[in-house]
N, C-alpha and C positions, 0 to 999 in steps of 0.2 A: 504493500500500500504506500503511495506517495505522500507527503505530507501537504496539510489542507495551506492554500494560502487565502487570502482576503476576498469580499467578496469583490464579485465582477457583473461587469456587462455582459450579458450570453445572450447573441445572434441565435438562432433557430430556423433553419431552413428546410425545404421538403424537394426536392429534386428528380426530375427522370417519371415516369407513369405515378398514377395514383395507388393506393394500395390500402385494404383493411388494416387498420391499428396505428397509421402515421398519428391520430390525433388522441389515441393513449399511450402516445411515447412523448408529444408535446406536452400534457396532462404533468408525466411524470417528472420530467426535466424541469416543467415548471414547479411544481407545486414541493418536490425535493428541493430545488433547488434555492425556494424563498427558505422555505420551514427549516432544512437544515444548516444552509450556509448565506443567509441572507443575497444568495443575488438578485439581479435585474433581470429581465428576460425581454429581448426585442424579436418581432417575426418578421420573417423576413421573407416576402411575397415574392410568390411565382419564381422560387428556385432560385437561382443560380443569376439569373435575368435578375432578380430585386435586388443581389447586390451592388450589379452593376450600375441600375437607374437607381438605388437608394430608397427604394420600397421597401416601406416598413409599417410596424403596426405594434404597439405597446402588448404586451403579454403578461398579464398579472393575474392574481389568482381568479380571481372573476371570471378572467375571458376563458382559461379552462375548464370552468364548471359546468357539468355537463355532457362534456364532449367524447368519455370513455368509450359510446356506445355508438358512436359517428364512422360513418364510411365517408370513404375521401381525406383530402386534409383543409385544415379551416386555415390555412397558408397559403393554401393552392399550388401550383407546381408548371415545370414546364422543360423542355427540354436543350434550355441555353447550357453551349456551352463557352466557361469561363478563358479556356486557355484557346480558342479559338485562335488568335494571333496574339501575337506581343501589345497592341494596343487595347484588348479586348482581358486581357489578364492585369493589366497595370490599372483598368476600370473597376476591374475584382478587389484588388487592395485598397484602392482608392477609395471605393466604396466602404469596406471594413473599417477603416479608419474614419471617415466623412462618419460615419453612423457611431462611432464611441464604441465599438465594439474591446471587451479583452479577451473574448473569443467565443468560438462557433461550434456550433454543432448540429453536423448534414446529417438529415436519414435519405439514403437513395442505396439505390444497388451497383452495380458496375462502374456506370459511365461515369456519378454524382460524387461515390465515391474513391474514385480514378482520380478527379480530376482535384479534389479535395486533398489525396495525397501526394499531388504533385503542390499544389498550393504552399501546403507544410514543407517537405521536403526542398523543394526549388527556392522557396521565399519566406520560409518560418512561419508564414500563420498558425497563429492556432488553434488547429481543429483537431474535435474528435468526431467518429463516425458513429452511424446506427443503423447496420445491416436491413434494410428493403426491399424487399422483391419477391413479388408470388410464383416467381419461375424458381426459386428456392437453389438458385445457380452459384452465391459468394461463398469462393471458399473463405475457410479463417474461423466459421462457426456451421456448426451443425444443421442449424433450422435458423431462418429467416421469417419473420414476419409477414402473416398478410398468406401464407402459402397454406398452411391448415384450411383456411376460409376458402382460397380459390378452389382447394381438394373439392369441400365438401357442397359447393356449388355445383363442381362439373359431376360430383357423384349423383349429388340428386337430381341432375337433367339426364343422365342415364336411367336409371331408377324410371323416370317419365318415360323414358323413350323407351325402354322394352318392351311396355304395356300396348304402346301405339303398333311398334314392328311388329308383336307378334299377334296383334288383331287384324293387320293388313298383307303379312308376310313381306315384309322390307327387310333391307338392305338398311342399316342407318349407319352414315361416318358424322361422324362426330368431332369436328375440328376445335383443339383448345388451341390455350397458346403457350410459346416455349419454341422460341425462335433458335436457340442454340441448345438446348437442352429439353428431354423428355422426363423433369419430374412430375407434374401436375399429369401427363396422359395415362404415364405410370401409375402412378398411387391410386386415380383417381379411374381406372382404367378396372384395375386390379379388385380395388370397393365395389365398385359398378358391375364386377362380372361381365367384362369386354371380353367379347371373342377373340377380338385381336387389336395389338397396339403397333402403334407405329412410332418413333422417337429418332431423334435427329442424332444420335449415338449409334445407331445401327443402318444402314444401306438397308432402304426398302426391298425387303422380296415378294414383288406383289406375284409372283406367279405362285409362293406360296398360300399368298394370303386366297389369289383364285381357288387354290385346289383345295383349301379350307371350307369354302364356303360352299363349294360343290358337295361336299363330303356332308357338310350338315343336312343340304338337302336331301339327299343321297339317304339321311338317319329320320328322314319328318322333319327335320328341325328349320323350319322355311323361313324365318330369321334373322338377323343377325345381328348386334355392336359393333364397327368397326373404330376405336378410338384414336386420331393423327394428331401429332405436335404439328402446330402450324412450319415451321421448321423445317419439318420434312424434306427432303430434294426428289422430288419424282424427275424432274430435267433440268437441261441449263437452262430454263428459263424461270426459276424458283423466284429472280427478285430482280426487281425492273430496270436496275443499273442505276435510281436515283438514290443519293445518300444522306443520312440525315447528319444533324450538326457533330455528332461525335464518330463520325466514317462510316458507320451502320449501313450496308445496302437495303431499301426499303421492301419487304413481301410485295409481291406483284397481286394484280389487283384481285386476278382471279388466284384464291387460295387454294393452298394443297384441298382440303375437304373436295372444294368443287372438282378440282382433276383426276381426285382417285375415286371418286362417285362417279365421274364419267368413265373411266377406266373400267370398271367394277360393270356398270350398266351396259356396256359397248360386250364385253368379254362373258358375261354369262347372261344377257339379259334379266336379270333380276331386276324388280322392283326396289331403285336405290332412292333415297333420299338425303340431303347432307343438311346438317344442321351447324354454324358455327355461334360457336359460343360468344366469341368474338370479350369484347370490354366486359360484360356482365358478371366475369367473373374475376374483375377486380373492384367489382364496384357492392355496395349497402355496408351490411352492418358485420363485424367481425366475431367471429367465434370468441367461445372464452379463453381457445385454449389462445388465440393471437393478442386477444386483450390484455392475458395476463404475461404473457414472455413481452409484448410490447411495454408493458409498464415496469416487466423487471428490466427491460434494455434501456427503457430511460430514466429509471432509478440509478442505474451503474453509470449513465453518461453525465448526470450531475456530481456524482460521485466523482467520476475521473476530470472534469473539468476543477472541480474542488482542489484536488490532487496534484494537477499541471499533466494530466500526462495524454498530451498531445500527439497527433499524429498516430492515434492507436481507433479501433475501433472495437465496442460492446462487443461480445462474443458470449454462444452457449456452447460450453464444450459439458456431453450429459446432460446431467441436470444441473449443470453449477454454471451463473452468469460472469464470463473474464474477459478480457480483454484483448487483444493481438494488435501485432500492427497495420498500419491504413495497409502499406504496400504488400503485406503476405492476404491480405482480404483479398486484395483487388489484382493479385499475380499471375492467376490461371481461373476459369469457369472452374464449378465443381459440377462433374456432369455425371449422368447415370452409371454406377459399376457395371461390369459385362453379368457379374454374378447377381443383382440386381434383376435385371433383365430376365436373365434365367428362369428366376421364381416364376415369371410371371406365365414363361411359355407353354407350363404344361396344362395353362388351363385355355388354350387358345382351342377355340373351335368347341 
C-alpha cells in the first residue's frame, strides 16, 4: 500500500463505447473519495474530447445519488482520441491543467486506456485506470465490467429465440458483438445452449457448421442457434477499409450474421433468419454481479489515487481487487483459450 497524500482535485472520465456499471464506479470514486480522503471530484464530459475542449461538470455527492442502478454513463462518452497528433495531445495536458486537475481517473477498455498510458508514461500525468468493456478483452484483470450484463442479455434473446425457431423450424444466427475476441458469443453461446458458435479466435469452418445442421435435420431436430462474434472473417471483405480515430478498421455495413445466414440459406435451403443484437447489449440497467465489482473497482481507484500510484490500473485477480500497470492492461487483447473453446464443442449440434 502506498502512502495517502493530501487531498486533490480528481478528473473523472468515461471513454470509448458505453457500458453497464460506468456510473457505479463514478458513485464509488466519488463518494470514497469525499468520505474517506476529502477530495474534489470534476466530470469530465464526452471522454477524452472534454478534456480537450475543457468540459466539465462539478461531481459531488448529490450528483451521484442514485445513479448505482443506471445504464450508460451520466458523463457520457465518445471516441476522441487524445494522442491523435502532437497538437491534439498538448490540448490533452493543456486541458488537465486549465481545469485544476491533481489527477485523473479513465474507465474505458483498450483504446481509453492505451492512450491514458501513454499520457503517464510519455508526459507524467496522473492517471489511474478502471478496466471497461463488455467484450471482456483487457488483459491485467480477470473480468471486466459491464461483460456479466452483456452475457446475460444475449442469453436471454437466445432463450426467446429457441421458442420462435422451433415453432417455425428456423435456422437462427445470432450476431453479438466482439470485434477481436469471442467472449460474450462464448459464454453466452454456451448459457443459451447454441448449437454452434463462431469466435474470431478460430477460422470459420462453415462446411462444418453445414454438415451440423444437416445432421440435426437428419435427427427431427428442424432447428437450430447458430451464435457469431461480429468479428468473425467469413472474406476479405469483413471491414470496409474506413478507420476510426484510434486505427480500428470499421465492420462493413453488411455484418457477419447477414453473410452466414445467406450462406446457411443458399447451401441447405433452410429457413434462416438473423437477428443482430447489435448496441442493446450494452445498453439498461447492470446486473448485481457488474454493480458490485464496479463499485469494488472504484472503491480501489480512490484508494490508489489517495496512494499516488499512478499509471496503474484496478484489477481483479480471483476474488481479490489489485492493481497492475496501465501498460501490462493494455499490452496484448486477452482472447479466448483454444481449451476454452473446447468445452464448448461437444455440445454443438
Amino acid at each position: 500500500m502506498g502512502r495517502y497524500v493530501q487531498a486533490m482535485r480528481v478528473g473523472i472520465l468515461t471513454g470509448g463505447g458505453d457500458c453497464p456499471g460506468l456510473n457505479a464506479v463514478i458513485r464509488a470514486v466519488v463518494k470514497v473519495g469525499v468520505r474517506r480522503f476529502g477530495h474534489e471530484h470534476v466530470g469530465i464530459l464526452h471522454g477524452w474530447r472534454g478534456l480537450l475542449e475543457h468540459e466539465s461538470i462539478p461531481l459531488g455527492m448529490r450528483d451521484v445519488s442514485g445513479i448505482l442502478d443506471r445504464g450508460g454513463t451520466i458523463l457520457k462518452s465518445s471516441r476522441t482520441n487524445p494522442l491523435r497528433d502532437a497538437e491534439t495531445t498538448q490540448k490533452a495536458l493543456d486541458g488537465f491543467a486549465g481545469l485544476g486537475l491533481d489527477a485523473l481517473v479513465a474507465l474505458g477498455g483498450e483504446d481509453t486506456l492505451g492512450a491514458a498510458s501513454r499520457l503517464h508514461s510519455d508526459h507524467g500525468l496522473p492517471i489511474i485506470g478502471v478496466p471497461k468493456t463488455i467484450d471482456n478483452d483487457l488483459s491485467g484483470t480477470d473480468v471486466t465490467f459491464g461483460f456479466d450484463t452483456a452475457v446475460q442479455i444475449v442469453c436471454g434473446s437466445i432463450d426467446r429465440l429457441h421458442t420462435t425457431a422451433e415453432s417455425h423450424d428456423r435456422v437462427m444466427v445470432v450476431e453479438v458483438m466482439g470485434r477481436h475476441t469471442g467472449w460474450i458469443a462464448l459464454e453466452s453461446g454456451l448459457a443459451g445452449g447454441a448449437d454452434y458458435i463462431l469466435i474470431p479466435e478460430h477460422q470459420p469452418d462453415v462446411p462444418a457448421l453445414l454438415e451440423m445442421l444437416h445432421a440435426r435435420h437428419a435427427r427431427g431436430l428442424d432447428y437450430s442457434i447458430v451464435v457469431v462474434s461480429e468479428g468473425v472473417d467469413l472474406s476479405d471483405g469483413s471491414a470496409d477499409g474506413d478507420l476510426d480515430e484510434f486505427g480500428h478498421a470499421r465492420l462493413a455495413q453488411q455484418g457477419v450474421g447477414d453473410r452466414l445466414g445467406a450462406i446457411i440459406r443458399e447451401a441447405t435451403g433452410f429457413d434462416t433468419r438473423v437477428t443482430v443484437l447489435g448496441h442493446v447489449q450494452r445498453g439498461g440497467t447492470p446486473t448485481a454481479r457488474d454493480r458490485i465489482l464496479a463499485t469494488r473497482f472504484g472503491t480501489r481507484a480512490a484508494e490508489m489515487v489517495a496512494e499516488g500510484l499512478f499509471g496503474r490500473m484496478a484489477s481483479l485477480r480471483g476474488n481479490t481487487i489489485t492493481d497492475v500497470p496501465l501498460a501490462e492492461a493494455v499490452g496484448t487483447l486477452k482472447t479466448v483459450p483454444d481449451d476454452y473453446y473446447r468445452l464448448a464443442q461437444p455440445f454443438f449440434g
